[in-house]
N, C-alpha and C positions, 0 to 999 in steps of 0.2 A: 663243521667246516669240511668241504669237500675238499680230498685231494687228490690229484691226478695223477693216474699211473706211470712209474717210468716207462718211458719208453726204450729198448736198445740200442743199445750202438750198433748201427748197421755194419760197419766193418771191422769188428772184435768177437769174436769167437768166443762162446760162453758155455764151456767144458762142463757146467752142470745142466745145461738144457741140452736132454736128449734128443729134441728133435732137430736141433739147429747143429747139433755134431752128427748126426746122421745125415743129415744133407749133405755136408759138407766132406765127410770121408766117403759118401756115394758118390761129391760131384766129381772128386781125387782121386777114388779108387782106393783108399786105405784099410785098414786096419785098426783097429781103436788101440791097440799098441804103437803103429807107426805116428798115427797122430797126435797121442801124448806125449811122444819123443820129441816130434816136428815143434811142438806148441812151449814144451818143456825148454828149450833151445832156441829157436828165433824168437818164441812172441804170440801173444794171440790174433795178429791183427790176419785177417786174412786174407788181405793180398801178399802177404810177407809168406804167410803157407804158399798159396798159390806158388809163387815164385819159386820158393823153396823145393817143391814138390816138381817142378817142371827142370830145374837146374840137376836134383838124382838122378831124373830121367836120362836128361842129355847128356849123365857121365854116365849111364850105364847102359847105352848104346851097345848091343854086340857089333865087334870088328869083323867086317868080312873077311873070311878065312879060305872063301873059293876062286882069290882073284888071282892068276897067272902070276909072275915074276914081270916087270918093265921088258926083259930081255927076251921073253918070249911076245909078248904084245908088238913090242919091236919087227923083230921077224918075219912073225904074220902078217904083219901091215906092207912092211918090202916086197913079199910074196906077191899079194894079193894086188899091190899096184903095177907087179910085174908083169901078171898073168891078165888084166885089164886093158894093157897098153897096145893099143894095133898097130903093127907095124905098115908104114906108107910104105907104098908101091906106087910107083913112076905110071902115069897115066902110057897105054899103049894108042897111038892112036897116027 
């Protein structure tokens, strides 16, 4: 009796196929540490990775740190619409 090979699940992540975790920590950018964590805790399914991996990202944004004070932005901006502004003169004629 012939029987037919499983096939996988396309969106479950199967931690003993190397090369299906190598894709996947390549497509993410991981670590085979960060991904047994990831996987250890949400789940294998891999759009729940995906997900997950893009949500660390978005908290671990650096804060810009070279941005002026409101009150100096402030200032500049009065300046600069000060020094902009021509002054009317009364036609001579």
């Amino acid at each position: 009796m012939r029987r037919s090979i499983p096939k996988p699940i396309r969106n479950k992540l199967d931690l003993t196929d190397r090369a299906q975790t190598r894709l996947v920590r390549k497509r993410l950018s991981l670590s085979d540490a960060e991904l047994a964590a990831i996987v250890g805790r949400i789940g294998n399914s891999i759009a729940a990775i995906s997900k997950e991996v893009a949500k660390q990202r978005a908290n671990a944004l650096p804060k810009p740190t070279d941005v002026p004070p409101a009150a100096v932005i402030a200032s500049v901006t009065a300046t600069e619409q000060a020094a902009t502004e021509v002054p009317v003169t009364a036609p001579t004629s």
